[in-house]
C-alpha beads as a LAMMPS data file, in Angstrom:
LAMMPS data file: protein, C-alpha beads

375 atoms
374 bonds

1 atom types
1 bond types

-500.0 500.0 xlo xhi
-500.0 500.0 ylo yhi
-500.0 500.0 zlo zhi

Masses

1 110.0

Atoms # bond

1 1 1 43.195 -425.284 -191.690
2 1 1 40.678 -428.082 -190.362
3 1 1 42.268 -431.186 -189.612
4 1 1 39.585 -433.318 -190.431
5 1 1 39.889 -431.941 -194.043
6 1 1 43.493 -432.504 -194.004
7 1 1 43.163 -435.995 -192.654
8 1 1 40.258 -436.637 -195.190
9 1 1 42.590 -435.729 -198.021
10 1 1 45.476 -437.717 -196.727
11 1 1 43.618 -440.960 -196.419
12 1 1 42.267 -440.520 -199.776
13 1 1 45.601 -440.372 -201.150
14 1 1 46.732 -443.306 -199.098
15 1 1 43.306 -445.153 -201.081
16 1 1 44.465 -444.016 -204.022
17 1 1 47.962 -444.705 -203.999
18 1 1 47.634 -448.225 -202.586
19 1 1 45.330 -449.012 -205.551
20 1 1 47.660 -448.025 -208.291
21 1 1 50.775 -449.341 -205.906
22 1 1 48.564 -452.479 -206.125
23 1 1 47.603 -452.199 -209.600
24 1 1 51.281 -452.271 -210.449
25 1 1 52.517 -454.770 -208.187
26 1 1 49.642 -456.987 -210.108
27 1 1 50.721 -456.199 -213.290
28 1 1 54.479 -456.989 -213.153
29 1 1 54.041 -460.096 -210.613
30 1 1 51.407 -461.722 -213.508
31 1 1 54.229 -461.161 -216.191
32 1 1 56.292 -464.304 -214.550
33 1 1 53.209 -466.081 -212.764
34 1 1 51.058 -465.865 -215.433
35 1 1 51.601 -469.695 -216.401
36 1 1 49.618 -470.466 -212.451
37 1 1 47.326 -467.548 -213.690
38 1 1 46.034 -469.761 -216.531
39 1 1 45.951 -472.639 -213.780
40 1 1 44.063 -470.692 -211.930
41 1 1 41.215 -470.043 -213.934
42 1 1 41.379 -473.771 -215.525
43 1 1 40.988 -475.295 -211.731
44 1 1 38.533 -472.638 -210.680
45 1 1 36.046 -473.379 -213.635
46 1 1 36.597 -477.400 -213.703
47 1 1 36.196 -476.864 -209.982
48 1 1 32.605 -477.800 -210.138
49 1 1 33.674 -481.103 -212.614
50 1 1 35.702 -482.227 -210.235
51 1 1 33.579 -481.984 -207.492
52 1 1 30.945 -483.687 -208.833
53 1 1 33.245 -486.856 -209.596
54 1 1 34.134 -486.835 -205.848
55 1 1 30.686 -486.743 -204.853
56 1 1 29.589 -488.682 -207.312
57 1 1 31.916 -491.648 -208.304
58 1 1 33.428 -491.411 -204.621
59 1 1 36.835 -490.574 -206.268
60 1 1 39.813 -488.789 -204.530
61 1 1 40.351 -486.191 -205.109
62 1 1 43.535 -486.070 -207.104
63 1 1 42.282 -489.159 -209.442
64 1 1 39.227 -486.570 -209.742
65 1 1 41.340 -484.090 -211.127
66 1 1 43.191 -486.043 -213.352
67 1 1 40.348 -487.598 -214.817
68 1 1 38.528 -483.825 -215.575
69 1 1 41.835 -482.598 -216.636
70 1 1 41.224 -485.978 -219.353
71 1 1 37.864 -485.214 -219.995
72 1 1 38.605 -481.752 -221.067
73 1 1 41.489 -482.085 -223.285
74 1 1 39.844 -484.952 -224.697
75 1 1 36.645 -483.286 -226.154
76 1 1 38.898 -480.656 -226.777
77 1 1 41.125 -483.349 -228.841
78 1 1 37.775 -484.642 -230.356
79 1 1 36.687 -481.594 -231.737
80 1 1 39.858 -480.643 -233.222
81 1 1 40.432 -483.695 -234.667
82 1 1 37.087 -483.063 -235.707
83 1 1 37.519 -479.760 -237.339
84 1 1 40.732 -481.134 -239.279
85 1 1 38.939 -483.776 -241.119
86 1 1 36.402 -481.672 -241.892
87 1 1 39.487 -478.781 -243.213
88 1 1 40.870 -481.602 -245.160
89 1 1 37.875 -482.636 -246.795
90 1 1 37.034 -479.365 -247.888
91 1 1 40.968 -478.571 -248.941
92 1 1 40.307 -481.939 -251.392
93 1 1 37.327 -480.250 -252.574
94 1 1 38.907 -476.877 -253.017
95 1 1 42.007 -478.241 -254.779
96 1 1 39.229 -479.961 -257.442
97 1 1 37.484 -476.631 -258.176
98 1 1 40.048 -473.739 -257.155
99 1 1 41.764 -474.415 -260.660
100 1 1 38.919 -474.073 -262.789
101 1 1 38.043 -470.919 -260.311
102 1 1 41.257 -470.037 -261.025
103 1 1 41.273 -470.006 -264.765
104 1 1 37.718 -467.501 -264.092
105 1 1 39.490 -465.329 -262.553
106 1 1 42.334 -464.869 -264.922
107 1 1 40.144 -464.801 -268.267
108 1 1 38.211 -462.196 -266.015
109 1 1 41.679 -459.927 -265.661
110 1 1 42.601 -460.162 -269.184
111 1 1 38.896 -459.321 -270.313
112 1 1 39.516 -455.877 -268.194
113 1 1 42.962 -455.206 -269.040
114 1 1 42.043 -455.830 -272.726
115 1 1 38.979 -453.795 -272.524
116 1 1 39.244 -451.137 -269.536
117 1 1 43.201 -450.636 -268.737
118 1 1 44.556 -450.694 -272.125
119 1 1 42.305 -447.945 -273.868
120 1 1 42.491 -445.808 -270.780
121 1 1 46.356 -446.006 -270.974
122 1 1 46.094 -445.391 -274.182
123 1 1 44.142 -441.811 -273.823
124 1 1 46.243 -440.815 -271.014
125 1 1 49.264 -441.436 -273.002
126 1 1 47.585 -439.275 -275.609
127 1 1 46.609 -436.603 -272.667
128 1 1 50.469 -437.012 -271.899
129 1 1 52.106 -436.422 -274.823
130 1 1 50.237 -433.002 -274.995
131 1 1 51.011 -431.752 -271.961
132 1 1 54.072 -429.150 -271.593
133 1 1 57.549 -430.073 -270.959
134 1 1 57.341 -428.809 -267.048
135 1 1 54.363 -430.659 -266.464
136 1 1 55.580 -433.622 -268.006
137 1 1 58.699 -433.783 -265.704
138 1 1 55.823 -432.734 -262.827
139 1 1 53.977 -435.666 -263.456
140 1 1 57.320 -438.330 -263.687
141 1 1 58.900 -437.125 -260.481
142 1 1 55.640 -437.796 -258.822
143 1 1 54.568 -440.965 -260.089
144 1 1 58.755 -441.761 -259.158
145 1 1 58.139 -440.651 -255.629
146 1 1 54.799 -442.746 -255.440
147 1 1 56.423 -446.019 -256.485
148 1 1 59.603 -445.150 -254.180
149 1 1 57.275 -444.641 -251.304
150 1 1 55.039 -447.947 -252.121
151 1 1 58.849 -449.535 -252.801
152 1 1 59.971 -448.604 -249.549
153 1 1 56.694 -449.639 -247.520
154 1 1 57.001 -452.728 -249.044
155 1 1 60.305 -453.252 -248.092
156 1 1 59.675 -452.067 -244.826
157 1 1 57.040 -455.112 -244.232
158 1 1 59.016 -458.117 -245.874
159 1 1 61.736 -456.932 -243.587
160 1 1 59.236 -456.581 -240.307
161 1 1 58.065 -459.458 -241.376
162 1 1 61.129 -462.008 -241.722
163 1 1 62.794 -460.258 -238.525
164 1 1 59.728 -461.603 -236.763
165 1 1 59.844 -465.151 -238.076
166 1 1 62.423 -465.659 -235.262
167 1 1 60.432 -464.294 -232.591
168 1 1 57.290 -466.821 -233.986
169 1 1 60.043 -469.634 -233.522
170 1 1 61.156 -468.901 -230.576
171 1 1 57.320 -468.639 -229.437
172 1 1 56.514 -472.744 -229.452
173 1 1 59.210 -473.838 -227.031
174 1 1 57.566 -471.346 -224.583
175 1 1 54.339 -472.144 -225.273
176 1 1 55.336 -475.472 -224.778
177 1 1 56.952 -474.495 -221.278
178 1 1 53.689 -472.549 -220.689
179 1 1 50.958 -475.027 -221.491
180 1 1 53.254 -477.819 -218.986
181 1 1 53.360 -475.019 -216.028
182 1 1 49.946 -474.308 -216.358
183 1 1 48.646 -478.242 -216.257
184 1 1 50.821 -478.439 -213.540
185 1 1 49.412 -475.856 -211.599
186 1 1 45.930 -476.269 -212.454
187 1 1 46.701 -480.111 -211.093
188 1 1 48.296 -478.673 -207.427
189 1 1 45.452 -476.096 -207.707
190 1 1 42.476 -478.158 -208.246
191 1 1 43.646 -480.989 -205.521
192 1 1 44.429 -478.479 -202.768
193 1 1 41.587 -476.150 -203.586
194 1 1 39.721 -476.139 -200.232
195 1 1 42.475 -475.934 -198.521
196 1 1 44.125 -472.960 -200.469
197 1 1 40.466 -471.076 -200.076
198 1 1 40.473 -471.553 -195.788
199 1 1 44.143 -470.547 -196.029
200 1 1 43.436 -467.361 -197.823
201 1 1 39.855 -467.200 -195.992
202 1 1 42.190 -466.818 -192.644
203 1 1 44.567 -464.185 -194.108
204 1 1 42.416 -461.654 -194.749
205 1 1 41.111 -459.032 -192.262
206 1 1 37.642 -460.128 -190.425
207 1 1 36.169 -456.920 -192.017
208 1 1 37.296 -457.553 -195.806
209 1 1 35.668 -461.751 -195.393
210 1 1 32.477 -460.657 -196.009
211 1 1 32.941 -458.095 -198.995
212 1 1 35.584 -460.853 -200.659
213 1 1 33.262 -463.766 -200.650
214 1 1 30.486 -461.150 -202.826
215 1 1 33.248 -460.152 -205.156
216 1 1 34.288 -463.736 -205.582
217 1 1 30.951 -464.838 -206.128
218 1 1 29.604 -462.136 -208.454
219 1 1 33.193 -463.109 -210.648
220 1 1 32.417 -466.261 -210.856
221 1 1 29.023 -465.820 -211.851
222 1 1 30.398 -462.923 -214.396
223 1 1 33.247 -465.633 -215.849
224 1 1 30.773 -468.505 -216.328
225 1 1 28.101 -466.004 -217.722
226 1 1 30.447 -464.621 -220.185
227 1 1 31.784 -467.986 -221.323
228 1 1 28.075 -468.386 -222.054
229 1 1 27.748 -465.500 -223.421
230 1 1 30.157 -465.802 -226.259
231 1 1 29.433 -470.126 -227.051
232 1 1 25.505 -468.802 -227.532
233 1 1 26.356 -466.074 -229.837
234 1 1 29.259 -468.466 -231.793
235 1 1 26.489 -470.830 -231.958
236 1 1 23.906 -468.783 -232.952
237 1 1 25.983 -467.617 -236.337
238 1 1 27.009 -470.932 -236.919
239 1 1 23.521 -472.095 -236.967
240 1 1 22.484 -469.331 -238.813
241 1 1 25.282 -469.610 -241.632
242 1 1 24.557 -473.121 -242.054
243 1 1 21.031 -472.962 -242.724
244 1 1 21.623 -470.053 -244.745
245 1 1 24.413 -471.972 -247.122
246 1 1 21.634 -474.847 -246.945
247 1 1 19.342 -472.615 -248.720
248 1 1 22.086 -471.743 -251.308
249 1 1 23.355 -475.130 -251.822
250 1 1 26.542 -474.365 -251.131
251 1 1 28.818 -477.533 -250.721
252 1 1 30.315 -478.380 -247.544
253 1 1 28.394 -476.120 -245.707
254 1 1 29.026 -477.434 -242.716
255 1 1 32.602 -476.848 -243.038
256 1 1 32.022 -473.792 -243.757
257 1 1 29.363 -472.600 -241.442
258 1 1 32.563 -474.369 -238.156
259 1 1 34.898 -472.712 -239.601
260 1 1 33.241 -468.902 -239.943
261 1 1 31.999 -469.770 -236.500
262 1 1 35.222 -470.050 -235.329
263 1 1 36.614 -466.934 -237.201
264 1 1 33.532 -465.267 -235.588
265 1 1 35.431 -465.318 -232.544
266 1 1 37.852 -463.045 -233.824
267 1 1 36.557 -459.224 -232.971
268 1 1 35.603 -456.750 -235.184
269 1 1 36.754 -458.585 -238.609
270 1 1 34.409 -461.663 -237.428
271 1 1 32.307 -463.530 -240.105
272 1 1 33.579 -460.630 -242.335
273 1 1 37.007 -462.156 -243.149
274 1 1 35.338 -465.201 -244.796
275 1 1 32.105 -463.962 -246.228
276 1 1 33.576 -459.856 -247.818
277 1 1 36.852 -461.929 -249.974
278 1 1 34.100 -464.692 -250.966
279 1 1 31.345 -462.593 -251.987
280 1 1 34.055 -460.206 -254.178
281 1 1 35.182 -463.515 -255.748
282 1 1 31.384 -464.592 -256.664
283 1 1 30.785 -461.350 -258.195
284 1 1 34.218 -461.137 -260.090
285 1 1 33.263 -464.346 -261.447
286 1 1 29.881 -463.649 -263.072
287 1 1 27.701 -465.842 -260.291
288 1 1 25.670 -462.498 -259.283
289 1 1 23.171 -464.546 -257.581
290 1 1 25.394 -466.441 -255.435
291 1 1 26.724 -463.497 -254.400
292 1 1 23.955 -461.710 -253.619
293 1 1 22.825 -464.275 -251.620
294 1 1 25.625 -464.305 -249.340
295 1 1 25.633 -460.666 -249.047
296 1 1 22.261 -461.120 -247.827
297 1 1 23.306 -463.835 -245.278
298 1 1 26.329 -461.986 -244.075
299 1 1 24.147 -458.812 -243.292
300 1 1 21.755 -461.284 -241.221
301 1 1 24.289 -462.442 -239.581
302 1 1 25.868 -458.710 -239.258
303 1 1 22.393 -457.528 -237.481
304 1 1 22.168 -460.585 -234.983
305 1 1 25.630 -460.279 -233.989
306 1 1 25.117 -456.549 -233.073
307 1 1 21.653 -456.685 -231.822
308 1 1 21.686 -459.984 -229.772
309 1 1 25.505 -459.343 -227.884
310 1 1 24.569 -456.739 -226.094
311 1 1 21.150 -458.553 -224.934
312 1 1 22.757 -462.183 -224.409
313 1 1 25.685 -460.329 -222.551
314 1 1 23.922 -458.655 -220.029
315 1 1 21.090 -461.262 -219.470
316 1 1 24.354 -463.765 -219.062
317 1 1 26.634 -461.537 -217.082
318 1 1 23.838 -459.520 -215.071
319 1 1 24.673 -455.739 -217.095
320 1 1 22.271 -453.447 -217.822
321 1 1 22.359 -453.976 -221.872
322 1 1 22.870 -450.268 -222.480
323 1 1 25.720 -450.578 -220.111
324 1 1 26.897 -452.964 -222.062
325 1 1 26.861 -451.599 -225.234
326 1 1 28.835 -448.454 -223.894
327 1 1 31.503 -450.623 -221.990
328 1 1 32.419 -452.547 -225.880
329 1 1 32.042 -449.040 -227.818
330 1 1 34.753 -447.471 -225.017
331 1 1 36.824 -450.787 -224.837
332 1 1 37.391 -450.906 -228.731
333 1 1 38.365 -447.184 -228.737
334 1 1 40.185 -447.165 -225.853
335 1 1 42.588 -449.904 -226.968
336 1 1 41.027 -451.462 -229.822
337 1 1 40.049 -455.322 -230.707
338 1 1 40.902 -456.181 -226.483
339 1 1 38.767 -453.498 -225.616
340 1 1 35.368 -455.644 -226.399
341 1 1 36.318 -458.131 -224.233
342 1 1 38.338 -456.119 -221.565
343 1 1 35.641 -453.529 -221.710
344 1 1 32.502 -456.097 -220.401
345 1 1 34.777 -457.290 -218.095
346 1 1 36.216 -453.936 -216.372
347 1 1 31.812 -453.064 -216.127
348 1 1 31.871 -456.491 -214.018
349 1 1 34.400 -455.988 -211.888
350 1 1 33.322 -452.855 -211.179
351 1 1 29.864 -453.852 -210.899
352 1 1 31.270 -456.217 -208.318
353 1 1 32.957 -454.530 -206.255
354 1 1 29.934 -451.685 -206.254
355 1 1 27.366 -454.729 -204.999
356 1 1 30.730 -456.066 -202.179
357 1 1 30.116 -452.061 -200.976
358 1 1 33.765 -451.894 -201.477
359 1 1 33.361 -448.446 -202.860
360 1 1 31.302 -447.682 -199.873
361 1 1 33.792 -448.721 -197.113
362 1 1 36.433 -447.108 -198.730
363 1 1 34.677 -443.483 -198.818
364 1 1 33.798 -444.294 -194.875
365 1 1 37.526 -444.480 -194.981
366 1 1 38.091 -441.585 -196.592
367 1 1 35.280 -439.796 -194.132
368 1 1 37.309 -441.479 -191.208
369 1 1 34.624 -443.725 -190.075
370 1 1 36.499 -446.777 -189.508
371 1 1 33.503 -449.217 -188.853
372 1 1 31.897 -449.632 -192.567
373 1 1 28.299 -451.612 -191.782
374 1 1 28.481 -454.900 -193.512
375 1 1 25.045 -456.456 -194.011

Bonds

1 1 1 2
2 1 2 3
3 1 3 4
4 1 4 5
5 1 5 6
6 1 6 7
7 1 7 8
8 1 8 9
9 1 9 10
10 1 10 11
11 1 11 12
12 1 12 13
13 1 13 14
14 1 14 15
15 1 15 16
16 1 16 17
17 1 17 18
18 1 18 19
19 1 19 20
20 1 20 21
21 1 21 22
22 1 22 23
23 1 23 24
24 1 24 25
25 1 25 26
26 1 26 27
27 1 27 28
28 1 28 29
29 1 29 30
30 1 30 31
31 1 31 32
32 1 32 33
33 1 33 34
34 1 34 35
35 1 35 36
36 1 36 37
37 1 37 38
38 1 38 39
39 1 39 40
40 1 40 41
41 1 41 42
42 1 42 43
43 1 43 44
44 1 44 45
45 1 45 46
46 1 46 47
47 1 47 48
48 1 48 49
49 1 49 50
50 1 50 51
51 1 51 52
52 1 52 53
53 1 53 54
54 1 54 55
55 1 55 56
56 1 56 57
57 1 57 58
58 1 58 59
59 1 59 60
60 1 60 61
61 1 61 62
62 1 62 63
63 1 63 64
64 1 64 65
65 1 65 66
66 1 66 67
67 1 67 68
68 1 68 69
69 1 69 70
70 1 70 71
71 1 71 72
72 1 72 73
73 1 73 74
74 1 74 75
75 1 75 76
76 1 76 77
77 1 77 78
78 1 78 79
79 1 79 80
80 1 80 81
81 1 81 82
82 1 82 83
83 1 83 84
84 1 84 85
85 1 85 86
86 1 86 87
87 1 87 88
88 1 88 89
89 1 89 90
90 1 90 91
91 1 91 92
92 1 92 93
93 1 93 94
94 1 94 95
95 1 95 96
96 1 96 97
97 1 97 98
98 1 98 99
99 1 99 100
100 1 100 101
101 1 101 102
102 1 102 103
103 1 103 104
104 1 104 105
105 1 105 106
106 1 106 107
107 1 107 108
108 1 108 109
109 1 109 110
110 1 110 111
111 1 111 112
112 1 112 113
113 1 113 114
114 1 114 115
115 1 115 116
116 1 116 117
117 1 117 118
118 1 118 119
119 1 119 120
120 1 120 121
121 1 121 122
122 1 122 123
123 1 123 124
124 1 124 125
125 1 125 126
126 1 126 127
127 1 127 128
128 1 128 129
129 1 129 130
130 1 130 131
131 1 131 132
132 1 132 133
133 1 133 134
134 1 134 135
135 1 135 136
136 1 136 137
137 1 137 138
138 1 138 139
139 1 139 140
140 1 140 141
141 1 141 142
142 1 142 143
143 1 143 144
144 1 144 145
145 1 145 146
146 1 146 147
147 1 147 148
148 1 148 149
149 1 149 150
150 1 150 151
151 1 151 152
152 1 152 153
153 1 153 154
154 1 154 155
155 1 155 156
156 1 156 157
157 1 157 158
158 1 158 159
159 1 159 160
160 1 160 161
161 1 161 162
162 1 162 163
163 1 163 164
164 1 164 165
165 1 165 166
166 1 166 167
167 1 167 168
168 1 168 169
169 1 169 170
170 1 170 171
171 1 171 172
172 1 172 173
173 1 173 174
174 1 174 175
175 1 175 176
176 1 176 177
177 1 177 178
178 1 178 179
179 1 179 180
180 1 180 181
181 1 181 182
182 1 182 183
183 1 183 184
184 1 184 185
185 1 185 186
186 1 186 187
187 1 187 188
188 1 188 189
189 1 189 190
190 1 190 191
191 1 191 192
192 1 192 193
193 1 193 194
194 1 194 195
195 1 195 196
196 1 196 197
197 1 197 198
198 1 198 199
199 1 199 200
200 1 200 201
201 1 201 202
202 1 202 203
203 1 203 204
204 1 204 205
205 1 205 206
206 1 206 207
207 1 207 208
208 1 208 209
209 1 209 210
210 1 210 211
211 1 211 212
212 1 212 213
213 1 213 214
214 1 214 215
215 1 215 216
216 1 216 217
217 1 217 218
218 1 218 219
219 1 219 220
220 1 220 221
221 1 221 222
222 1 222 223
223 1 223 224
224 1 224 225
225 1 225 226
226 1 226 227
227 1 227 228
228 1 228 229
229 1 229 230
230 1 230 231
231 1 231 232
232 1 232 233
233 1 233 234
234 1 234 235
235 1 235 236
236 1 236 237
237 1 237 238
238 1 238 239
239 1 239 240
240 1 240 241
241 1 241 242
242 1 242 243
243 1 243 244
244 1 244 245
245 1 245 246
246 1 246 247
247 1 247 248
248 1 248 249
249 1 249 250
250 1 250 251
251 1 251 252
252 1 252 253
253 1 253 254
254 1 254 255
255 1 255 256
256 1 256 257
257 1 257 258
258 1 258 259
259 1 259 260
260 1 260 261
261 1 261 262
262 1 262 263
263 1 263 264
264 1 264 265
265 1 265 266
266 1 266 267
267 1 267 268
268 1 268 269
269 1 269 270
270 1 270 271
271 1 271 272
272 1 272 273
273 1 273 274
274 1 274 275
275 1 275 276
276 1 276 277
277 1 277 278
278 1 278 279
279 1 279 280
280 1 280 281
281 1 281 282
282 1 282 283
283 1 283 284
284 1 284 285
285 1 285 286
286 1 286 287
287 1 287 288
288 1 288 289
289 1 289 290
290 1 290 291
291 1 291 292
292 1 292 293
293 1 293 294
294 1 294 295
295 1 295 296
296 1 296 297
297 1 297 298
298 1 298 299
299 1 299 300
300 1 300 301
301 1 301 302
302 1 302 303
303 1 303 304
304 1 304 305
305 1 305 306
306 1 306 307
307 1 307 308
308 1 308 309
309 1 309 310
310 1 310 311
311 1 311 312
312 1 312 313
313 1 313 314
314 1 314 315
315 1 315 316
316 1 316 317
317 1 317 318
318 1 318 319
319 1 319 320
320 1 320 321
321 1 321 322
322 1 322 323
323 1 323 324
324 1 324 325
325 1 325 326
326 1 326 327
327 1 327 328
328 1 328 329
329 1 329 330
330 1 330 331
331 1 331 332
332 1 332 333
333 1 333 334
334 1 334 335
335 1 335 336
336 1 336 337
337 1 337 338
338 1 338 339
339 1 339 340
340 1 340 341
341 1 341 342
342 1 342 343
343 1 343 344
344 1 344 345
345 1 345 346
346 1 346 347
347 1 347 348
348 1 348 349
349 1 349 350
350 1 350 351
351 1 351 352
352 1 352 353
353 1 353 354
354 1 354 355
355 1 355 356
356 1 356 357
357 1 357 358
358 1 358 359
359 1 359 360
360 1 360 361
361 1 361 362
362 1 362 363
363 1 363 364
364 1 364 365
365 1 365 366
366 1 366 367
367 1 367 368
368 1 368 369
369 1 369 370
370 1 370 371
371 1 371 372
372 1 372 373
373 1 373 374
374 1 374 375
């Protein structure tokens, strides 16, 4: 047998094994580090924050931190303070109307029981009491097994449910521990960043410099470009909602219009969850128009949600917008709601690596030409 073959097929199996070896090792090591993880990625994008304010307002350093650290969780204070008043202004309005809503909705149920559920009872009691014996018993025992199987679901999910009220307890105190780690890390982080960058700059091979500084820059470019990505598209069906509950006179629309942004965020249910229950309840209570009209303003919003993601994503992240598209369809199916954000960001990173030639020096590997060209 030729031994370049055999050496060939040996070093792609090293390739391959030290990716998923690595793959691994990256997985369980980010279960307990995860906390600096999160620090990580807050230093690395207030990075540019907090080197303005040294350039800028001559500040060290560590005062430079601190104050972006303040900045940030201020505005982000502001505008959930914000967001509150604006929840408990609309709760006072809801707990004005929601009664008299209320009241709709039961005159509503008693109108169909009294005119749709009882008659049809009726008749089927009739079509019932006709039947034979056998089919009589057929038809008990199977309406009994429905209701024991609905019984037993139910029972099922109040008892998932308050065995997991612990675990939702027990959740705070970490997140607690969590959110302290991570501040202090993104502090230590932030202050020491240069000097963390030339100390990892000097670990790695002379050959893997050059590819590492692409992949780190095309990332970075990728993170801030997706961050983008999804504040335009939030505040494009904000903007959109509000003007269209404008039009409608809806009150506290703008309420409304933050708080479906918001939910937008959420994948696949998105605007959905507030505007499918709401429209239902409109047309349950006899105000057609109303909910017509925000059946037509949740399909615009439907139709610029799926039309303009794939187009703001790839002009923001640099992907091909067909690319794109196929990276959320796989991610969603692959495993589910994640898989629209995880699958953009596996195309980056693998776009990324492709533009670092990382793929390339590794088949020169393979081929056993040790010197990949770097340009």
């Amino acid at each position: 047998m030729n031994h370049v073959y055999i050496n060939r097929a040996l070093r792609f199996i090293l390739v391959i094994g030290s990716v998923i070896a690595g793959a691994l090792a990256l997985f369980y090591v980010s279960k307990v580090t995860y906390p600096f993880i999160i620090g990580f990625i807050i230093a690395f994008m207030m990075n540019p924050l907090v080197n303005f304010l040294v350039a800028k307002a001559k500040m060290p350093r560590a005062l430079a931190v601190i104050v972006g650290l303040t900045l940030i969780f201020s505005v982000f204070a502001g505008l959930i303070t914000l967001l509150v008043v604006e929840i408990a202004s609309g709760a006072e309005y809801l707990a004005r109307v929601v009664p008299e809503h209320l009241v709709t909705l039961i005159d509503y149920i008693e109108h169909l029981f009294a005119a749709q559920i009882i008659p049809l009872y009726n008749q089927l009691t009739g079509l019932f009491q006709n039947l034979e014996t056998g089919q009589q018993d057929t038809i008990v025992e199977n309406i009994q097994n429905v209701g024991a199987t609905i019984g037993a679901t139910a029972g099922n999910f109040i008892k998932n449910f308050f065995e997991k009220i612990p675990n939702i307890l027990s959740w705070f105190p970490n997140a607690a521990t969590v959110l302290i780690f991570s501040l202090l890390g993104t502090f230590f982080i932030s202050k020491d960043w240069y000097r963390l960058s030339a100390l990892g700059t000097r670990l790695l091979p002379a050959k893997a410099k050059h590819s590492s500084k692409t992949v780190f820059a095309d990332l970075k470019k990728a993170l801030f470009g997706f961050v983008k990505a999804q504040a335009t598209l939030i505040s494009l069906t904000t903007v959109i909602i509000l003007i269209g509950l404008l039009i409608l006179r809806v009150d506290y629309a703008i309420t409304i219009a933050l708080i479906t942004g918001i939910v937008d965020i959420i994948p696949y249910l998105g605007t959905g969850a507030v505007f499918v229950p709401w429209i239902i309840y409109e047309a349950i209570a006899g105000e057609m128009s109303m909910a017509i009209g925000l059946g037509i303003l949740y399909i615009v919003v439907l139709v610029q949600r799926q039309v303009m993601e794939p187009k703001i994503l790839s002009s923001s992240i640099g992907l091909d917008p067909l690319a794109t598209l196929i990276a959320l369809f796989v991610g969603f199916k692959t495993i589910g709601f994640l898989g629209l954000i995880a699958g953009p960001v596996t195309l980056v990173i693998f776009k990324t690596l492709q533009r670092a030639n990382v793929f390339r020096d590794l088949w020169a590997f393979i081929k056993g030409n040790n010197q990949p060209v770097i340009k």
